[in-house]
N, C-alpha and C positions, 0 to 999 in steps of 0.2 A: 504494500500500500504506500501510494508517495506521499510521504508527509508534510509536503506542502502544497497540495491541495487543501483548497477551501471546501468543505462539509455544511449541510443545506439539509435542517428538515421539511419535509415537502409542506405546502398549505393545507387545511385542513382538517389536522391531526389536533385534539383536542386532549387535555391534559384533563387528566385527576388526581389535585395532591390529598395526601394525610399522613401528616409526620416527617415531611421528609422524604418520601415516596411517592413515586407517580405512576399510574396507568397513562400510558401513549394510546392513545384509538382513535379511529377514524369513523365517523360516522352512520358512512354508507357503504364502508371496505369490511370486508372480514380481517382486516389486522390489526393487532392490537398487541401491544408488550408493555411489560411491569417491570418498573427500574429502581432499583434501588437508590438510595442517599449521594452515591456518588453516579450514580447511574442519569438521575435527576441532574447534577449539576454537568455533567457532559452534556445531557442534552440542551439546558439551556446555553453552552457557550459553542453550539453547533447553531451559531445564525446567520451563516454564511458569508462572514466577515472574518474569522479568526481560518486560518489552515488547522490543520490536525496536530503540525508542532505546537500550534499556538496553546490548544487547547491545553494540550498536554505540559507545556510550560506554566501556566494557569494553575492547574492544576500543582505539580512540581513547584511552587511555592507557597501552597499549603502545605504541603506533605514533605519538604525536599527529601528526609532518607527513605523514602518511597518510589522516586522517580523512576528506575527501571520497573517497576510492577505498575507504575501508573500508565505507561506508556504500551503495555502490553494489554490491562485493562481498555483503555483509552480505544486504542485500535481493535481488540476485540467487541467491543460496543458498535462502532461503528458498521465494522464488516457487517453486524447480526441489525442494523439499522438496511444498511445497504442493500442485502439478502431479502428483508420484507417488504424493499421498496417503499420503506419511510421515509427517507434520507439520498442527497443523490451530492457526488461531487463535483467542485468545477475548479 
């Protein structure tokens, strides 16, 4: 995955938070995924302004002795956004 591309969740997709979690669904799609606390904060810095390093640097100064596992998170999130055609990159 190149890491500098910019990541873009598609329109539509309607959030449900509590606690810190969110269900992602779509209205009138049968897709729909449930994100965890860090799950939740990837998704919202996927607004199609930051690249994927970005994110993951974001990320990586909250966390910093975490940054190799955030960065494997980070891109594994992504992929499984990509795969259900929530998310598209440019």
């Amino acid at each position: 995955m190149d890491s500098s591309k910019t990541v873009m969740v598609e329109p539509g997709y309607l959030l449900e938070r509590m606690d810190n979690e969110i269900t992602v669904y779509h209205p009138t799609l049968t897709t729909s995924m449930y994100l965890n606390e860090t799950g939740a904060i990837i998704w919202e810095l996927c607004d199609g302004m930051r690249s994927i390093s970005g994110v993951i640097d974001v990320l990586a100064e909250l966390y910093p002795e975490q940054r190799e596992q955030i960065a494997v998170d980070v891109k594994g999130l992504i992929k499984r956004l990509l795969e259900q055609e929530i998310a598209v990159l440019r």
